[in-house]
C-alpha positions as CSV (number, residue, x, y, z in Angstrom):
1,X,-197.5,161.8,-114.5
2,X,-198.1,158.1,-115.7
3,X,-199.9,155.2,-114.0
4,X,-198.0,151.8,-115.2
5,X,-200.7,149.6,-113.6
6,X,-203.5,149.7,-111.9
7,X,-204.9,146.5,-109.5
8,X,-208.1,148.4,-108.8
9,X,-210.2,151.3,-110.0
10,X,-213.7,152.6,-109.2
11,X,-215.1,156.1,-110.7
12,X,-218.2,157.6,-111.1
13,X,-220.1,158.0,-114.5
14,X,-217.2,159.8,-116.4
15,X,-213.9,157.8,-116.9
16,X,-211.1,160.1,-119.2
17,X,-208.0,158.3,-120.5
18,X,-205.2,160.7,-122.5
19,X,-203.0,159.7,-124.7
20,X,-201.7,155.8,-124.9
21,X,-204.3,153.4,-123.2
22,X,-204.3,149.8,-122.8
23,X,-207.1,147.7,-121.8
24,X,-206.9,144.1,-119.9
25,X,-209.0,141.3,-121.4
26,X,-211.6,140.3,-119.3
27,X,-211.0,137.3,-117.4
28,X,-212.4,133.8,-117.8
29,X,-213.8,132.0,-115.0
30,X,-214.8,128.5,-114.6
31,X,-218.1,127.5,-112.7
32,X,-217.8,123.6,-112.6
33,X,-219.7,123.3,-109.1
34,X,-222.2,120.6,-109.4
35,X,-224.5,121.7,-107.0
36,X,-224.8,125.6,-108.0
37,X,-222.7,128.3,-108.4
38,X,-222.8,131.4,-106.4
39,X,-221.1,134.7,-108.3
40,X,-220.0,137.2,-106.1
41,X,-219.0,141.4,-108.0
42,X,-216.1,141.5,-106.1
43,X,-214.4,138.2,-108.5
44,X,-217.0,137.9,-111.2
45,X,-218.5,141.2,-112.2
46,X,-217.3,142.3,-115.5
47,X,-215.6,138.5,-116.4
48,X,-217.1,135.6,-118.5
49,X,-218.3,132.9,-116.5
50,X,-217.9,130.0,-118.4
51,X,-220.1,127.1,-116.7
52,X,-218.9,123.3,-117.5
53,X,-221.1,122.1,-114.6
54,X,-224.3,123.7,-112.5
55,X,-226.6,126.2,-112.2
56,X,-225.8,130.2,-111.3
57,X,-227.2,132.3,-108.6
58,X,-226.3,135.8,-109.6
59,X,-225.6,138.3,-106.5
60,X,-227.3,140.4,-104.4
61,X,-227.1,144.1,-106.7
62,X,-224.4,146.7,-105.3
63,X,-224.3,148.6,-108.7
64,X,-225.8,149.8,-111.3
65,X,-224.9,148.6,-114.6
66,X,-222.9,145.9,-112.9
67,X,-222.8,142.7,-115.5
68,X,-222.1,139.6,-116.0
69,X,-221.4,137.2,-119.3
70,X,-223.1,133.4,-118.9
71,X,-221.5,130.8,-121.0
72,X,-222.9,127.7,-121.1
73,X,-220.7,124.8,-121.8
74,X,-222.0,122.3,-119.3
75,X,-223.6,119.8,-121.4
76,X,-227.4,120.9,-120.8
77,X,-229.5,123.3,-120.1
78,X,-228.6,125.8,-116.7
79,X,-230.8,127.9,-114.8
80,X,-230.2,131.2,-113.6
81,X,-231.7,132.5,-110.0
82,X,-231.1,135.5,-108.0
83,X,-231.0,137.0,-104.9
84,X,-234.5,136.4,-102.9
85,X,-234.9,140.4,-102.6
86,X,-233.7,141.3,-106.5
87,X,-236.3,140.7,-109.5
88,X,-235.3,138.8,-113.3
89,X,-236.7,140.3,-116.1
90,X,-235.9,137.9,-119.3
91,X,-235.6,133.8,-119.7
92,X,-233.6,132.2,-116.8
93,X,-232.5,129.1,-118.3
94,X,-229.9,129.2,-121.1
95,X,-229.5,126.4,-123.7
96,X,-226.5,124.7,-123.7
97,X,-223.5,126.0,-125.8
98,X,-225.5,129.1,-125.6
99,X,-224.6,133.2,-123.7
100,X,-226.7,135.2,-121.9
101,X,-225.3,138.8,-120.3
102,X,-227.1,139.7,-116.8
103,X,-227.7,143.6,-116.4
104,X,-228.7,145.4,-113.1
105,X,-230.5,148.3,-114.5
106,X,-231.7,149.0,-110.7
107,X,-230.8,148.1,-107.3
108,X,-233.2,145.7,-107.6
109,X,-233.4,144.2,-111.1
110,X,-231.6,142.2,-113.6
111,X,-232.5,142.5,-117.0
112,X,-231.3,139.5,-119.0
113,X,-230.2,139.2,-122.6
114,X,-229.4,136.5,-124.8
């Protein structure tokens, strides 16, 4: 058989594709909150978060290798904070016009590069 589309998709380590396969681009999202933005996996895990205004608070870890991409267009220098249980490993500000990517490499940490 053939899948046309598919809305949603979670696996385990091994992912197979046969044949024809076409990947989505990942999707852009704005983060122009002031006061802070809050990520969440289910809408930003996997996207570029482009930031015009505010700082990010990444999300309490629910996978591993979850990710996320920074970009900083907000006319300064952001800071990045976490979760109170999860750790940072890496610098948590990020210069403007400047990316970081956010990694949990445990259920507990994000390792940041950039």
């Amino acid at each position: 058989g053939s899948v046309t589309m598919i809305s949603h998709l979670e696996c385990g380590d091994d992912f197979t594709v046969s044949g024809e396969s076409r990947l989505k681009r990942a999707k852009i999202i704005e983060l122009s909150t002031g006061g802070g933005n809050s990520i969440t996996a289910s809408t930003h895990s996997g996207a570029y978060c482009y930031v015009t205004a505010g700082n990010v608070t990444l999300p309490n870890i629910t996978l591993l290798g979850e990710q996320y991409v920074i970009l900083n267009d907000s006319g300064g220098q952001i800071t990045i904070s976490k979760d109170a249980s999860d750790t940072i490993v890496g610098s948590t500000t990020v210069d403007d016009d400047k990316a970081v990517t956010c990694v949990a490499v445990t259920t507990s940490k994000w390792f940041i590069v950039g």
